[in-house]
C-alpha positions in Angstrom: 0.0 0.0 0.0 1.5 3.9 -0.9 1.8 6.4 1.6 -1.2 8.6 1.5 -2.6 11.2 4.0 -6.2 10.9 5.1 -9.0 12.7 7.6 -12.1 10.9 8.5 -12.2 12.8 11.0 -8.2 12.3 12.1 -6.0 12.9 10.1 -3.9 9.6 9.4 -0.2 9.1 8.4 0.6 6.5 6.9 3.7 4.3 5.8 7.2 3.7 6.9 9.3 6.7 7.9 5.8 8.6 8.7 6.6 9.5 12.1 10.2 11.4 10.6 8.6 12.9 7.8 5.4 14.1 10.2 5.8 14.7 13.5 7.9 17.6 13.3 5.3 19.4 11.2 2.5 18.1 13.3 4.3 18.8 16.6 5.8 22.2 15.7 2.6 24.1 16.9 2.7 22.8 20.0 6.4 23.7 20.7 6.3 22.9 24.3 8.6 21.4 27.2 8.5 17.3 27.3 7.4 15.1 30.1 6.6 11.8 30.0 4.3 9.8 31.5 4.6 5.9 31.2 3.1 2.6 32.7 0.2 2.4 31.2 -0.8 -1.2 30.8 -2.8 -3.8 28.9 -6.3 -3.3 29.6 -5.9 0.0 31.3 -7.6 0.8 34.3 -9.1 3.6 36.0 -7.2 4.5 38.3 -4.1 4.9 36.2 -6.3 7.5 34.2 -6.7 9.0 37.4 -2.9 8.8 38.0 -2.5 10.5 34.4 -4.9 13.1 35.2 -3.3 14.5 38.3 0.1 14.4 36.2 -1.3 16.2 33.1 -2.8 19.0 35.6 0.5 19.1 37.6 2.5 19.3 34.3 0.0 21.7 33.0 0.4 19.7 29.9 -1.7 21.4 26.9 -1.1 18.9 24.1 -0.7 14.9 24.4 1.5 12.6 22.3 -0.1 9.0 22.7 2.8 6.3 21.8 1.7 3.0 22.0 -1.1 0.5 21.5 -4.8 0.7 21.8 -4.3 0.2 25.5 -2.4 3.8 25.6 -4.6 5.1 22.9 -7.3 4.9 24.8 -5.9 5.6 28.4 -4.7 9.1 26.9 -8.3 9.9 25.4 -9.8 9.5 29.0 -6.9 11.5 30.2 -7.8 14.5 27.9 -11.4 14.8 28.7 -11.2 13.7 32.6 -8.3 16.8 33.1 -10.6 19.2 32.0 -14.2 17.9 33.7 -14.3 18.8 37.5 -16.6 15.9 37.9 -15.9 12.2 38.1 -15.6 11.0 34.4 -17.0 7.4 35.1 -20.3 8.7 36.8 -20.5 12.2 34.5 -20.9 9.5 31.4 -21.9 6.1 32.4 -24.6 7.3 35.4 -25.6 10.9 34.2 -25.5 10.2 30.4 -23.7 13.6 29.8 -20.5 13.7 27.3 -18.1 16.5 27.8 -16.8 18.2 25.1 -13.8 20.3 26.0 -10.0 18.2 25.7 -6.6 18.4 26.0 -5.4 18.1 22.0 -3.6 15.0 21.5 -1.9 12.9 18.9 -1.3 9.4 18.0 2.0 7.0 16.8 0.6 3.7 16.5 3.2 1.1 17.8 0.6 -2.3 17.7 -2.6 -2.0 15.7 -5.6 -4.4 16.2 -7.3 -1.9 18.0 -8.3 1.0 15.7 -8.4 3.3 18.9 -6.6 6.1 16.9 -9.5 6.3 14.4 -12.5 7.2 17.4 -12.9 8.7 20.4 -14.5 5.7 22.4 -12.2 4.1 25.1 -12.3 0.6 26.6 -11.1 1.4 30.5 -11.4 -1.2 33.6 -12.7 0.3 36.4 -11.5 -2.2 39.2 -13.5 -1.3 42.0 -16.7 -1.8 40.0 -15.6 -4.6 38.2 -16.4 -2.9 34.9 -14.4 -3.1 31.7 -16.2 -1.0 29.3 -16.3 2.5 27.1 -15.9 5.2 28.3 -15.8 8.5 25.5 -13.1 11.0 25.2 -10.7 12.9 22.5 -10.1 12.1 19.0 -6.8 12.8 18.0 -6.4 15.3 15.9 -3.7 13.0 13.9 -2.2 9.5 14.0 0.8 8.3 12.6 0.6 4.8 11.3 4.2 3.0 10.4 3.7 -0.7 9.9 7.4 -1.1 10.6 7.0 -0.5 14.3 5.2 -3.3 14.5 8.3 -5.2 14.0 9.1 -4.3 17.4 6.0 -6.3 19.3 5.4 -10.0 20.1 4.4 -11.8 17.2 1.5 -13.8 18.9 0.6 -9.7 20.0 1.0 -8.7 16.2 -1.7 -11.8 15.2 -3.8 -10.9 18.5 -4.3 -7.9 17.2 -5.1 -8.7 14.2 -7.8 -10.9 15.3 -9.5 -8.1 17.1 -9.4 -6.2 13.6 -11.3 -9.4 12.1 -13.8 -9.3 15.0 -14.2 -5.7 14.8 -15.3 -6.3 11.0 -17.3 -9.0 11.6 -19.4 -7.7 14.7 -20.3 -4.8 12.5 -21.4 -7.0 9.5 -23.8 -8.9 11.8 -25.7 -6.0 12.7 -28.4 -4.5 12.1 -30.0 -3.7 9.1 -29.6 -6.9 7.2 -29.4 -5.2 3.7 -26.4 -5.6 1.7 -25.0 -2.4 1.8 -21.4 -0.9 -0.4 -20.1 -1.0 3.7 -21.2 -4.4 3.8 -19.7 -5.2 0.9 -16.1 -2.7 1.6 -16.7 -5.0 5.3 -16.6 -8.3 3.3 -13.0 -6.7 1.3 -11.2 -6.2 4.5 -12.6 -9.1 6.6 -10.7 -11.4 3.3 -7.8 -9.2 3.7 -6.9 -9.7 7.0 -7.3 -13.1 7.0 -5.2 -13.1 4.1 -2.2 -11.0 5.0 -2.7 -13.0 8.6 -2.0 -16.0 6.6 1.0 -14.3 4.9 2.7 -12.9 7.5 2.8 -16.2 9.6 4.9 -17.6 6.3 6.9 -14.6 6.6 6.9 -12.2 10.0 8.9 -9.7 8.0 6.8 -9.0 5.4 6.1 -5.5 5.5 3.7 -5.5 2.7 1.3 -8.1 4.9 2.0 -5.6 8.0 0.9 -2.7 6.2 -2.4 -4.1 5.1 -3.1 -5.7 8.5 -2.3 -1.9 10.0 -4.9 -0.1 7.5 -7.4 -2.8 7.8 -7.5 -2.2 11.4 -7.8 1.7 11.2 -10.7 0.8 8.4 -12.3 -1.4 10.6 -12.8 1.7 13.6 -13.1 4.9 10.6 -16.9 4.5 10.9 -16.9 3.6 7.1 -18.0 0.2 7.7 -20.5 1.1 10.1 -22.7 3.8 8.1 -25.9 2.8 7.5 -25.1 0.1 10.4 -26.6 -0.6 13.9 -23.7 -2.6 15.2 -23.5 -5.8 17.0 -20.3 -6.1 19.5 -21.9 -8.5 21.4 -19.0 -10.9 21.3 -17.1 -7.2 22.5 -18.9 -6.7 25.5 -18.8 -10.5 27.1 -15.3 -10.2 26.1 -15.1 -7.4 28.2 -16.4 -8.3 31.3 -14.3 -11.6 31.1 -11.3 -9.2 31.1 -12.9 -7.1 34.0 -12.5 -10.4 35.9 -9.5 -12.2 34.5 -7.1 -9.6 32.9 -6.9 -11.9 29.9 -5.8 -10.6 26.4 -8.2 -8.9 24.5 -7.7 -10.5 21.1 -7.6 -14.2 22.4 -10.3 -14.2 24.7 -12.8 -12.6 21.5 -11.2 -16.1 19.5 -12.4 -17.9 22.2 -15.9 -16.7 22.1 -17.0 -15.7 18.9 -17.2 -19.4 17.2 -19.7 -20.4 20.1 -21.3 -17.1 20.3 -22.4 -17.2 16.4 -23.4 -20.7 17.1 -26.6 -19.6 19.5 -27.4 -16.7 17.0 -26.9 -17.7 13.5 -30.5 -18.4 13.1 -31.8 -15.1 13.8 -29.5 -13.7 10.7 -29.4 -16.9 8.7 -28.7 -15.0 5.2 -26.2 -13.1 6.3 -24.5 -16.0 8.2 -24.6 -17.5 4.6 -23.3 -14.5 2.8 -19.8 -14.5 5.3 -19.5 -18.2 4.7 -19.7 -17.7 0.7 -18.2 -14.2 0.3 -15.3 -14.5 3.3 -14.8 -18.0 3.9 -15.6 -19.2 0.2 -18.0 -22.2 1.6 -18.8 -24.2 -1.6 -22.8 -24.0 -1.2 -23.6 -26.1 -4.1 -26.6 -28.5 -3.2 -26.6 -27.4 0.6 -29.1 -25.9 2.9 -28.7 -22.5 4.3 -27.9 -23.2 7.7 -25.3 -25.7 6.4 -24.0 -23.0 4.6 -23.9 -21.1 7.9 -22.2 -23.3 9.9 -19.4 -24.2 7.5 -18.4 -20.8 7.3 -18.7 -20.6 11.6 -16.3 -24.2 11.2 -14.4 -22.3 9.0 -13.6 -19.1 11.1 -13.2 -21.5 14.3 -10.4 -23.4 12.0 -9.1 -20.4 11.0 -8.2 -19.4 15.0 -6.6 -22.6 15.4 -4.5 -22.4 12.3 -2.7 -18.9 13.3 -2.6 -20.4 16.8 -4.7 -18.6 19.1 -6.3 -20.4 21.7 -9.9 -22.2 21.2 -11.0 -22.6 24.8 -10.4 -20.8 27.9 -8.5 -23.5 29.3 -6.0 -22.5 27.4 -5.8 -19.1 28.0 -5.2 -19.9 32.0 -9.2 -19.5 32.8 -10.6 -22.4 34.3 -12.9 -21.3 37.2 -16.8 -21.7 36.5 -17.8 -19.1 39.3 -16.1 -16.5 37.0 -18.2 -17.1 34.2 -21.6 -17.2 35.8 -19.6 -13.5 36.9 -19.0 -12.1 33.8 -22.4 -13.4 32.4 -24.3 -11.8 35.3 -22.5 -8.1 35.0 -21.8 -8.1 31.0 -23.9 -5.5 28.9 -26.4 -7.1 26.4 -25.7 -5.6 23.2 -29.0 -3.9 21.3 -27.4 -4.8 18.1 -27.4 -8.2 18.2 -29.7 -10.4 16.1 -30.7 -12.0 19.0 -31.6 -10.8 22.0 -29.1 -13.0 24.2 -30.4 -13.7 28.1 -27.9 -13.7 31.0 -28.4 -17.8 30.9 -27.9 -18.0 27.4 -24.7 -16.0 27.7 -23.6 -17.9 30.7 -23.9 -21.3 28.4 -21.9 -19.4 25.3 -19.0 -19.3 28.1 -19.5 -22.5 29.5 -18.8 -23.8 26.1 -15.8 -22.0 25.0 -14.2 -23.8 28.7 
């Protein structure tokens, strides 16, 4: 892929050398004293935005350079809007239903992509004490830098992790609502065979930059909102996810491989013709002489094969999570997701888990 510039609404830098060729540019407005603040981990919590916060207002830092991962990505966006709002972020949004609208600017260089947190201004935060892990709304960067050779830099099974959560991130926006084929469906159908593709590629070759460069604008395509116009979005498979992290600290990536194969087993039914669409158009499911829901379930086979061939984990077992009283947890506090094609129940969800043990 070329090097291009693009604004949808941030403005996005891509290609090797990007960060040389742009920052200065970018960053010469700001021309301000440096301090850093680091630590922010996987699955970032709330209190480190809280420990961010009292460092941008001590630092009385007035512009943001967000280097990292999603994780980062998002801690920083939370960072921006919480330094400015007097009142507690968490309960201003997620109890009073308010959004605040007055940041710290910020920017973006995108070390590990999967995430697409550079492309919105949604932000997945765990709030420990609650036992939440869910969004939370702050900045958009005004750019992001995207160099696909930074990702050289970054655990492989992290690089296909990622990658994953770009697939899922197509795929939970396909099986929304409306069912109509739309040209996003169809752009949807394009990247969900590319990264599967260049997933595929770079596992024969980890230094091929041209498969790392596809997987890193498939993942900012996935999150642009172009797939999602004219879409009421599923992310059910997001939001158990979620809660399972809230409670176990897993990876994001692998724990969605884990669930989505059984999760589109309970609700192919409800969206049977586009369940055969993904297995024809995706997964190329031969459906000469079958029935429909044959269809559907090859192409479910075929994604759950899939996960197994790049070598992320099938069952929670392996991912370290073998405690039952966890599930029935996570099923109990997760957010049923109005998008889904079927309205999922708490017991329902709690048997999608119990499988995927």
């Amino acid at each position: 892929m070329n090097e291009f510039t693009y604004s949808y609404p941030v403005k996005i830098h891509f290609g090797e050398g990007a960060a040389a060729k742009h920052l200065p540019s970018e960053l010469a407005k700001v021309g301000k004293e440096v301090a850093e603040f680091s630590g922010i981990m996987s699955n970032p919590t709330y209190a480190k935005v809280q420990e961010g916060v009292a460092f941008a207002r001590k630092e009385k830092v007035d512009f943001i350079l967000a280097v990292g991962g999603g994780s980062v990505v998002d801690c920083c966006k939370i960072i921006s809007v919480q330094a400015n709002l007097a009142e507690d972020i968490w309960e201003y949004e997620c109890t009073g239903h308010m959004v605040h609208t007055e940041f710290i600017p910020m920017g973006a260089v995108v070390t590990v992509s999967g995430t697409g947190a550079e492309q919105n201004n949604g932000a997945v935060i765990t709030n420990e004490e609650k036992r939440i892990k869910g969004a939370v709304l702050g900045a958009f960067a005004q750019f992001a830098v995207l160099d696909p050779a930074y990702t050289k830099q970054v655990p492989f099974c992290q690089v296909v992790s990622g990658a994953f959560d770009t697939l899922s991130h197509c795929m939970e926006t396909y099986f929304g609502r409306l069912q109509d084929v739309t040209i996003s469906d169809e752009i949807n159908e394009a990247v969900m065979r590319n990264v599967i593709r260049n997933i595929r590629m770079l596992i024969q070759d980890h230094g091929d930059m041209r498969a790392r460069s596809e997987l890193m604008w498939a993942s900012a395509m996935a999150e642009n909102g172009i797939l999602k116009i004219g879409k009421i979005t599923d992310f059910q498979g997001h939001q158990i996810e979620h809660q399972l992290g809230a409670y176990t600290n897993c990876n994001h990536g692998m724990g969605l491989a884990v669930i989505h194969p059984a999760l589109y087993r309970h609700i192919y039914k409800e969206n049977l013709v586009r369940f055969v669409r993904f297995a024809i158009e995706v997964w190329k499911v031969d459906c000469s002489g079958k029935e429909p829901e044959t269809v559907a379930l090859e192409g479910i086979q075929a994604l759950a094969d899939f996960i197994k061939e790049i070598g992320l984990p099938t069952t929670f077992t392996e991912m370290g999570i073998t405690d039952e009283t966890i599930l029935k947890a996570v099923a109990d506090t997760c957010n049923i997701s109005a998008g889904c094609c079927k309205k999922l129940d708490r017991e329902e969800i709690l048997e999608i888990l119990r499988e995927c043990l």
